[in-house]
ChimeraX commands (.cxc) that place a marker at each C-alpha (Angstrom):
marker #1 position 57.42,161.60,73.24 radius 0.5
marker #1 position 57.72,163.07,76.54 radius 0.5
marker #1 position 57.59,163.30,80.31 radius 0.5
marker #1 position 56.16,165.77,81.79 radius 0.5
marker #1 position 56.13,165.34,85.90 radius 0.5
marker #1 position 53.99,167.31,88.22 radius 0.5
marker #1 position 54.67,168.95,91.71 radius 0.5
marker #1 position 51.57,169.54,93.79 radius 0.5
marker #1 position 51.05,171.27,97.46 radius 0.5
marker #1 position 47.85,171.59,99.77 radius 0.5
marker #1 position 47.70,174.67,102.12 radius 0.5
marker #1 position 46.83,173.15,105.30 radius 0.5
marker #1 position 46.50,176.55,106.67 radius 0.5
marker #1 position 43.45,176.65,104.53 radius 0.5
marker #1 position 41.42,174.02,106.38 radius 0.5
marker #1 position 41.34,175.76,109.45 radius 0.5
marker #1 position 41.25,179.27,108.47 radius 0.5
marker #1 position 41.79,181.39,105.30 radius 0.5
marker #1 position 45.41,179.87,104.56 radius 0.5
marker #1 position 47.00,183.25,103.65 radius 0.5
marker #1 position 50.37,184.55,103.50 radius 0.5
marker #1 position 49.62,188.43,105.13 radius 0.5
marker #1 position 47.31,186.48,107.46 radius 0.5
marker #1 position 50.35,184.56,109.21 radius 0.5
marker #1 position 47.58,180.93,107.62 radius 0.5
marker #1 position 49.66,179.37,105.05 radius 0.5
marker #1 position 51.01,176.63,105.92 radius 0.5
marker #1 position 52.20,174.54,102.70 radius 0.5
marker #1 position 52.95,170.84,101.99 radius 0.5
marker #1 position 54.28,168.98,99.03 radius 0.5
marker #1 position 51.76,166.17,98.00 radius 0.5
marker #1 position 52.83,163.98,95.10 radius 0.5
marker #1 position 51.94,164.86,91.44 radius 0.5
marker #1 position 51.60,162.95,88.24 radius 0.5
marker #1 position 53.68,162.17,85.40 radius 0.5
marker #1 position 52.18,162.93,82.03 radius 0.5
marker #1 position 53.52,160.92,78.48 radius 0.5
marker #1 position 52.94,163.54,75.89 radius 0.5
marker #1 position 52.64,162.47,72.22 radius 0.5
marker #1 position 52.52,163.99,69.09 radius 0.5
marker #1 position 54.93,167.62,70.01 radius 0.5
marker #1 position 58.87,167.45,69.18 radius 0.5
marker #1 position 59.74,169.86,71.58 radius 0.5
marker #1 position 60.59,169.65,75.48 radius 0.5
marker #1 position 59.27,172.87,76.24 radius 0.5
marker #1 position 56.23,172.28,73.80 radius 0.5
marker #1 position 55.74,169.56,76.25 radius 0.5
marker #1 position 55.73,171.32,79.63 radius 0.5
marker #1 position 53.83,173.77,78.23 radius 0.5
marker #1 position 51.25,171.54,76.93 radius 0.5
marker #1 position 51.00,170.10,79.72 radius 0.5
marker #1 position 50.80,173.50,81.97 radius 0.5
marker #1 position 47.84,174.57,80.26 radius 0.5
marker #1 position 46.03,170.81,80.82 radius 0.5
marker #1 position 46.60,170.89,84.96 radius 0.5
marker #1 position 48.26,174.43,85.95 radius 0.5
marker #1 position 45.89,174.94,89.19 radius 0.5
marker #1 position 46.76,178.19,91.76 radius 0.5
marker #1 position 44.30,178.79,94.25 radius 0.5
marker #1 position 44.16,179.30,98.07 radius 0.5
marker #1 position 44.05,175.17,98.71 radius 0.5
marker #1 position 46.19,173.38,95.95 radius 0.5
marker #1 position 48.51,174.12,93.50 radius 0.5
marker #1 position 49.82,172.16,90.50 radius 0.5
marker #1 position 52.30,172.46,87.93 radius 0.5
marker #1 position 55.26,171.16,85.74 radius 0.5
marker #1 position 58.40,170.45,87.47 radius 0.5
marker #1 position 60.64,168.06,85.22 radius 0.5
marker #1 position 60.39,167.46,81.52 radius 0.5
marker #1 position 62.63,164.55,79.87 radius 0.5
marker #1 position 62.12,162.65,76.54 radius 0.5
marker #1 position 60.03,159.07,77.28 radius 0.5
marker #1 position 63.03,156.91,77.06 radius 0.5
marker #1 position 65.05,158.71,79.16 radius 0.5
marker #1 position 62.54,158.06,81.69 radius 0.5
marker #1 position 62.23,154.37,80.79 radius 0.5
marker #1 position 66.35,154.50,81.87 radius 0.5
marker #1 position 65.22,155.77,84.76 radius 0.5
marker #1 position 61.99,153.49,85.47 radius 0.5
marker #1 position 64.53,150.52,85.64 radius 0.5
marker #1 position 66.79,152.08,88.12 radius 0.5
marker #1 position 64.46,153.65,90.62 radius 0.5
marker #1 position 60.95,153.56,91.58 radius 0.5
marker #1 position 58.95,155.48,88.95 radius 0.5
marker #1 position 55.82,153.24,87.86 radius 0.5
marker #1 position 54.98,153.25,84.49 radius 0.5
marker #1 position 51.45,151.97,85.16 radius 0.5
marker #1 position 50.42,155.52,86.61 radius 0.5
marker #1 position 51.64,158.12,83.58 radius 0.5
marker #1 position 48.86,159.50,82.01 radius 0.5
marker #1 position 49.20,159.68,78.06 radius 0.5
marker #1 position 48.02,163.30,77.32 radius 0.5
marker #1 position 48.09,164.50,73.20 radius 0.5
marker #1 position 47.56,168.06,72.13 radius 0.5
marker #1 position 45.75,166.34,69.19 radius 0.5
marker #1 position 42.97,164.88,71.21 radius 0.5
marker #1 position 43.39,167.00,74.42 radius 0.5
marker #1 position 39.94,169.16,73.91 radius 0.5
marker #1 position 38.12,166.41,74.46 radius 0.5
marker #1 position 38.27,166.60,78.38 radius 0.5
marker #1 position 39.64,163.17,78.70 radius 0.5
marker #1 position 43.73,161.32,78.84 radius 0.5
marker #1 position 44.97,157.36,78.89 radius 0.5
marker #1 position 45.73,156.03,82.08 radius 0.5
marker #1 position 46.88,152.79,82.37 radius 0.5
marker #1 position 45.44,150.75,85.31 radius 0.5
marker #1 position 47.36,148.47,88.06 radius 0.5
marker #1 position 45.68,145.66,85.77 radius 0.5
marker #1 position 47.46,146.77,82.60 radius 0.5
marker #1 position 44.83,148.03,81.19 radius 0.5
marker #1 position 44.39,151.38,79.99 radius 0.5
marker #1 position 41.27,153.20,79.99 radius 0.5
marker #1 position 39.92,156.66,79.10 radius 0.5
marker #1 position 39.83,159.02,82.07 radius 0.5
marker #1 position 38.31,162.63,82.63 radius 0.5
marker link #1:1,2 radius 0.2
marker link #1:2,3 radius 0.2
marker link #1:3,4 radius 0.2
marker link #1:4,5 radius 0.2
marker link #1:5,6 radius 0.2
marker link #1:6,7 radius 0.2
marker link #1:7,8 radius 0.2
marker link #1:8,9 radius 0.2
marker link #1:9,10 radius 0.2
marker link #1:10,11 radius 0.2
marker link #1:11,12 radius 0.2
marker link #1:12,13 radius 0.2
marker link #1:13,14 radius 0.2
marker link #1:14,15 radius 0.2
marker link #1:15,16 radius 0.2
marker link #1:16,17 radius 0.2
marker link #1:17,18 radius 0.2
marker link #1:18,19 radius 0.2
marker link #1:19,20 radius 0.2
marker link #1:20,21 radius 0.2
marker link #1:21,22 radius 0.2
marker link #1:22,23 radius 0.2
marker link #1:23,24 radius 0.2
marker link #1:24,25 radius 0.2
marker link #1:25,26 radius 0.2
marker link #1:26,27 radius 0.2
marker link #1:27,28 radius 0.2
marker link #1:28,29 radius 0.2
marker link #1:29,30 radius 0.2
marker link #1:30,31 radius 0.2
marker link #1:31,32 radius 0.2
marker link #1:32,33 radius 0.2
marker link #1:33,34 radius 0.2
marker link #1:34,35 radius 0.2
marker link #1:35,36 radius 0.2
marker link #1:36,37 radius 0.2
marker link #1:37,38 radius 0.2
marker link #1:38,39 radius 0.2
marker link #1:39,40 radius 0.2
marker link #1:40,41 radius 0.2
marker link #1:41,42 radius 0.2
marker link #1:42,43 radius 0.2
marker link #1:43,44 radius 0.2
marker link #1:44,45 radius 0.2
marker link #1:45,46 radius 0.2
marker link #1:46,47 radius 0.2
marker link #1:47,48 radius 0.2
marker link #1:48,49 radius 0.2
marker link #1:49,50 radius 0.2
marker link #1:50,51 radius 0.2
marker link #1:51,52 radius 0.2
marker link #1:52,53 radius 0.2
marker link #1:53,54 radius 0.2
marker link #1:54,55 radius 0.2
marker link #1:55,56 radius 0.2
marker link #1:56,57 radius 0.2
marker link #1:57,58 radius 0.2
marker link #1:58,59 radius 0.2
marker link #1:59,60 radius 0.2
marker link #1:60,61 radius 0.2
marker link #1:61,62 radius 0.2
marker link #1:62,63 radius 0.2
marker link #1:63,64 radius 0.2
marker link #1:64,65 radius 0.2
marker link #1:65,66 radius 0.2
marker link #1:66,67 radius 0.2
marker link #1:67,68 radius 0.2
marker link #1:68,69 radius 0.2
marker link #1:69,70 radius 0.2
marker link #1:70,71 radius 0.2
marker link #1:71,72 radius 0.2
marker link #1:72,73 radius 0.2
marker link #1:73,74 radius 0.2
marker link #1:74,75 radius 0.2
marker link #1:75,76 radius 0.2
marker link #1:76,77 radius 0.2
marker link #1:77,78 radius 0.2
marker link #1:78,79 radius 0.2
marker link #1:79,80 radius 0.2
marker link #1:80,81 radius 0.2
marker link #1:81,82 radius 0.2
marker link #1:82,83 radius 0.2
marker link #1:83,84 radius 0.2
marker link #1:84,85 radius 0.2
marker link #1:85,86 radius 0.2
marker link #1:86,87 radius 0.2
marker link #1:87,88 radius 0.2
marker link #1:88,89 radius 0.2
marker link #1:89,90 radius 0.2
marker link #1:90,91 radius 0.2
marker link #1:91,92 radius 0.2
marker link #1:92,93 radius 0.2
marker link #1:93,94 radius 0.2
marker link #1:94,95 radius 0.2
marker link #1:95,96 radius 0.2
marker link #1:96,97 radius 0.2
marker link #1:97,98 radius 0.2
marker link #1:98,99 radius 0.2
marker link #1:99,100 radius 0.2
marker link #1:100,101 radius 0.2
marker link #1:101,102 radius 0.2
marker link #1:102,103 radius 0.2
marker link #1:103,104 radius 0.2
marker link #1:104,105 radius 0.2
marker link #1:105,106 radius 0.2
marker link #1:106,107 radius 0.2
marker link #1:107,108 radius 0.2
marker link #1:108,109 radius 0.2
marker link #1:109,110 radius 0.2
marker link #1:110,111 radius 0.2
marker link #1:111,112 radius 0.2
marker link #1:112,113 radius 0.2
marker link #1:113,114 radius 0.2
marker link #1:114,115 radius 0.2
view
């Protein structure tokens, strides 16, 4: 298994007018992202790319896309040291992933099926 994190940014610029580059508009931010637990592929880069297919978005207003990949208990090493927050990831599987929907596991503990 697998992490898979997320970067996303919102053109501002786009709000107020057409948010392009030529157009002297953009005007880009980093927002947070999401960190994805990917079962069932062996394979880092299986992983990332899994996942870029499930959320890749690049449009005038948002953007989002893979940043980090890292096998699942490297990432638990790292959940005790810092601030990452297990009760967020969203469990994604290329085996059920045509269905529309992932796992995410609620501030309650509980996990529930998402689209």
């Amino acid at each position: 298994m697998f992490i898979v994190t997320t970067q996303t940014l919102e053109n501002y610029g786009a709000v107020d007018s057409d948010g392009k580059f030529e157009n002297g508009n953009a005007y880009w931010k980093f927002k947070g992202g999401h960190d994805y637990l990917v079962e069932d592929l062996d394979r880092p880069q299986d992983a990332m790319a899994f996942v870029a297919a499930l959320v890749m978005e690049n449009d005038l207003v948002n953007k989002e896309f893979p940043i980090s990949v890292m096998t699942a208990s490297e990432w638990v090493t790292l959940d005790t040291t810092s601030n990452y927050d297990a009760s967020v990831v969203k469990h994604v599987s290329p085996k059920w992933y045509h269905t529309g929907y992932y796992i995410e596991t609620g501030d309650d503990g509980c996990s529930s099926i998402n689209t």
